[in-house]
N, C-alpha and C positions, 0 to 999 in steps of 0.2 A: 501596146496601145499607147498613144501621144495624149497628153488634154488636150491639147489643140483642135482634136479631132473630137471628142469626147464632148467638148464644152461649145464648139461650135453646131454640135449634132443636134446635142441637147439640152442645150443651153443652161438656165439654172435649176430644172429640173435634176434627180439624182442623176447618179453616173451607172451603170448597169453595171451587177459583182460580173468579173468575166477575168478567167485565168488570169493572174500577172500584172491585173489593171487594178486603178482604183475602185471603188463603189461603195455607195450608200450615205454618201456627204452632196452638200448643196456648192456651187460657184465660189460662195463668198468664204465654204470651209476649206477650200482646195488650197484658197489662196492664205486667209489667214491661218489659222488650224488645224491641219490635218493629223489622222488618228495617230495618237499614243496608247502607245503598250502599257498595258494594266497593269499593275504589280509587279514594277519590273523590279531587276534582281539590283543588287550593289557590287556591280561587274556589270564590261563589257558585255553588251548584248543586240543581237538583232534586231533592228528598228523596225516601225511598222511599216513605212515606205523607206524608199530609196529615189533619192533623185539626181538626175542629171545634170550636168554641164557644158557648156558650149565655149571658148575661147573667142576672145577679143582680140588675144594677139601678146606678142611675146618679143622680149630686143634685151638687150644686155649694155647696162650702164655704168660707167665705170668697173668696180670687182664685182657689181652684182648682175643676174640673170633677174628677170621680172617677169612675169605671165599673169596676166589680168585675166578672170574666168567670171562665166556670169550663171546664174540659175534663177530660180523663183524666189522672191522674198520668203522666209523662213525665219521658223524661232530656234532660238539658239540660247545656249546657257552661260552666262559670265562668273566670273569668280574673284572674288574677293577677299584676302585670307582665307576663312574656311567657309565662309558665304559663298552658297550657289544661287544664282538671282536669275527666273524667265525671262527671256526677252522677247515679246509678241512682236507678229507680224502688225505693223501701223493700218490704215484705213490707206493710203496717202505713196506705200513703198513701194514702192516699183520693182525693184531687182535685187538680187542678193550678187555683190562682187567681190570677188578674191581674187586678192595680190597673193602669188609664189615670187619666195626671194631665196636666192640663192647664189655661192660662191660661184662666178661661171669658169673657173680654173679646174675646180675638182666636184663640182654637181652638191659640196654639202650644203642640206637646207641649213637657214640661217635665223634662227630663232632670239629675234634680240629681244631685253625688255625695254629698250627705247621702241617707241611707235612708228607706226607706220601709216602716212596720212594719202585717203585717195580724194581728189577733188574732182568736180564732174564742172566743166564748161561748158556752156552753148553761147556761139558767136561771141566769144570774147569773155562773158559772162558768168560769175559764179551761180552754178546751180545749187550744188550740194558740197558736203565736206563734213569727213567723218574719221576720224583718228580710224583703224582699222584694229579689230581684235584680232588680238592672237588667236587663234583656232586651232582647235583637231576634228576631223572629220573620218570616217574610216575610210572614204572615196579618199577624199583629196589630200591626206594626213597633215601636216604642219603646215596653214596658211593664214594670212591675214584677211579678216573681212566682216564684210556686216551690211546693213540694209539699205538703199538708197534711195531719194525721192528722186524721180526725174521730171522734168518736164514734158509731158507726150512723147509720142516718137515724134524721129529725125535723128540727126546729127551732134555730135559729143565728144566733146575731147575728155580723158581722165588723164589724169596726172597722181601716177604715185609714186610718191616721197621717202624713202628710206632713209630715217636719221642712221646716226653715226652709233655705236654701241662702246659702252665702257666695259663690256662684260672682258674678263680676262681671256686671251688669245695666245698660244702656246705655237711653236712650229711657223710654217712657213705665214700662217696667220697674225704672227705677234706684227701690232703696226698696220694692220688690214681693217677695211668696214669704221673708219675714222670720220670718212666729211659724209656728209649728205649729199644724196643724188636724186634727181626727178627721172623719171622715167614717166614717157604721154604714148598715150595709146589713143587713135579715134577711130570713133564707131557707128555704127546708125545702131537705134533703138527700135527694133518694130515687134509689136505685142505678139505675132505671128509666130514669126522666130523663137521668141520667149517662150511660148506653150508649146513649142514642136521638140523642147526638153524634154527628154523620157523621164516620167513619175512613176515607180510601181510598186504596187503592194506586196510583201509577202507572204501574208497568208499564215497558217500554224506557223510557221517559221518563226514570226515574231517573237520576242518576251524570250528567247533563247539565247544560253548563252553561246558567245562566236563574232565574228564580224564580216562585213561585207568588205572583201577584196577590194584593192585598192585600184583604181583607176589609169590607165598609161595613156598617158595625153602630148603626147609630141613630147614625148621625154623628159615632163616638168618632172624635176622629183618633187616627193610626196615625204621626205625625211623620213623612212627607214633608215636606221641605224644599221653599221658596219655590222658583218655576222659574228657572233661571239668568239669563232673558230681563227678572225683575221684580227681581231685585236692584242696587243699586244703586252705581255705579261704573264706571271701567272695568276691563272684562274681560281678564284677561293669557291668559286661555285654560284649556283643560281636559287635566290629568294623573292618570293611573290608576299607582297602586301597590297590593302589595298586594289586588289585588281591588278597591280603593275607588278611586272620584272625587274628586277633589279640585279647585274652580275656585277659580280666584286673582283678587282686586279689589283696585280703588286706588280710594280717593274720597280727593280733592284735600284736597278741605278737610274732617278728621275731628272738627270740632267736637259733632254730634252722638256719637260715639262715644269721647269722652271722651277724643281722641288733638289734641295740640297738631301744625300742620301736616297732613302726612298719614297716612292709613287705611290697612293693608293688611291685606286681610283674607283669612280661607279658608272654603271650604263646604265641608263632607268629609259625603260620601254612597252610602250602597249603590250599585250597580247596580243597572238595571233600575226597584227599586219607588223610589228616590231617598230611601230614608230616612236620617235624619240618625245620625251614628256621632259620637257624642260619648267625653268623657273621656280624651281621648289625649294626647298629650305631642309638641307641632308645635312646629320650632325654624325660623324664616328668617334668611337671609344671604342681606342686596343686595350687587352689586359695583358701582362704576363704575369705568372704567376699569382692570380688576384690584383697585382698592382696597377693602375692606368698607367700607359706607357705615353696613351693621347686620351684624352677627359674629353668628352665633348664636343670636342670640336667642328665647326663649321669645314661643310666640303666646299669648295672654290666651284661655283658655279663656270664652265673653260669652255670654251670653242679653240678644237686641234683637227688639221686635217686629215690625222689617223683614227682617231679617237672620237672623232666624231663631238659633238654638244655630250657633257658630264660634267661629274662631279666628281674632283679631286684636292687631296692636303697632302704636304709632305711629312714623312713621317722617318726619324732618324734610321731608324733598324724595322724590321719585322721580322721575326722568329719563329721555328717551327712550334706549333703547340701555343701562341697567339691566340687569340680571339677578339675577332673584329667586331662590335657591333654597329648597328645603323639605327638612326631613327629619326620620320620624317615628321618636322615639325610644323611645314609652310605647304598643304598642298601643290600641284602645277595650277600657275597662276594664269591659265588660258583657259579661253570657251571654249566648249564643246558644243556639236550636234546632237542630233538624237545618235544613243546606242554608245556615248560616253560620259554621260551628264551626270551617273549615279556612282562611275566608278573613278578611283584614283583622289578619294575625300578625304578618308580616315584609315590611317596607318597603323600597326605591329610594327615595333622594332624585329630588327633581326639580326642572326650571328651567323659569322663565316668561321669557322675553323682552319689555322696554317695547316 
């Protein structure tokens, strides 16, 4: 079942419960507030809806791929250190749009902490303009976006802006994602269109934990992370905090990774869809024999085209009978959707054994 269909039927009157659809909310909840899960857990979980999305369109600008996606205005969760803050739907917001950015060499998503700005014209005209959140969503995994006013339908240019990233870059990447590029996308806006988005409810499902499959949209990726079986090194093993995964690697010899001696590195990834949770604040401490061999130390926040977005330090030796530990000090500093907003807060250290 469409709202489109639903809300022109029956206007602001409820919406009838019917398999897989919405019900039992008025017009004005559809659009600002739709149901939340009671009690939910601190973990990944099943949202009470699921919504859809429709593309605007897609081009590749300089190193980067772009894909502009549009849905219903939505609340969404921002993060601040370890402040999670709602963000309501306005009286006033038109549309919810996401920018996907991406290397268009090798498809990986590209999660910088510089911004990403989309600007909305009409005939020349600034409409809107809105630095874009980092996001995770379990449909649409690693994107930028957030809520927009428009002016009625018609006609629209967007323009989004990927600044340049200082984040460190290892492999074919060192030297890449430096200047800024625009990427315009135009569109018509019609309310029509916009409610003929699939909305649907799940039902017991909800408040469960798991997550809803990730979305294949003309091949945007969605930043899933490389499989743990293709990365390179060896594997100290797999530790859940947090909600999150987090797999631990040594490569011997970290020359490609800009580490004199050894690599140590970390994947940090969803549950379930394995998408990549960037922007965090990862500290390791090796022991050997009781001693630190590394105290402390900050993981190098790196974007590599094998390795995918991690966190890695060089470390001179690592030895059988080592002990690595982790401990996350900076949550990931991106929004969430509903069915991620509870989880990936508050951290357990943890230990790898060589």
């Amino acid at each position: 079942m469409r709202r489109r269909d639903a809300l022109k039927t029956l206007g602001i009157g409820a919406l009838t419960a019917t398999a897989g659809c919405l019900g039992g909310f008025e017009r004005q909840s559809a659009w600002r507030d739709p149901p939340l899960v009671e009690n939910r857990p601190d973990a990944v979980y099943l949202p009470a809806i699921t919504e859809g999305m429709k593309m605007y369109g897609m081009t590749t600008i300089g190193p980067y791929g772009v894909a502009l996606s549009y849905s219903y205005p939505h609340r969404f969760w921002s993060v601040a250190g370890p402040e999670l803050q709602k963000t309501v739907v306005e009286a006033d917001d038109s549309v919810h749009l996401m920018a996907s950015v991406w290397d268009h060499e090798t498809g990986t998503v590209l999660p910088f902490d510089a911004g990403v700005t989309i600007e909305i014209l009409r005939d020349g005209s600034l409409v809107s303009e809105e630095v874009a959140y980092p996001m995770l969503s379990q449909q649409m995994g690693m994107h930028y976006g957030s809520n927009y006013v428009l002016d009625g339908e018609g006609d629209y240019e967007a323009r989004v802006t990927v600044g340049g990233t200082s984040l460190h870059r290892t492999g074919s990447f060192a030297g890449q994602f430096e200047t800024v590029e625009t990427a315009t996308f135009e569109f018509t806006f019609e309310t029509d269109e916009l409610y003929d988005v699939e909305l649907e409810r799940l039902g017991d499902e909800a408040g469960t934990l798991g997550a809803v499959p990730a979305m294949e949209m003309m091949n945007v990726p969605t930043g899933a992370l490389p499989a743990i079986d293709a990365l390179p090194g060896d594997h100290l093993g797999r530790q859940t905090s947090g909600d999150a995964h987090f797999d631990a690697f040594v490569v011997d010899d970290g020359s490609p990774f800009d580490a004199d001696g050894a690599y140590l590195y970390v994947s940090a990834r969803t549950p379930y869809n394995e998408f990549v949770l960037p922007m965090m604040g990862v500290r390791g401490t090796v022991e050997r024999d009781g001693t630190p061999v590394l105290d402390g130390e900050r993981l190098r926040r790196t974007l590599d085209p094998e390795l995918g977005y991690h966190y890695g330090v060089a470390v001179d030796s690592l030895e059988s009978d080592d002990t690595v530990t982790l401990a996350v000090d900076v949550p990931p500093q991106v929004a969430r959707h509903d069915g991620y907003e509870t989880a990936f807060l508050s951290f357990d250290s943890m230990q790898f054994e060589l």
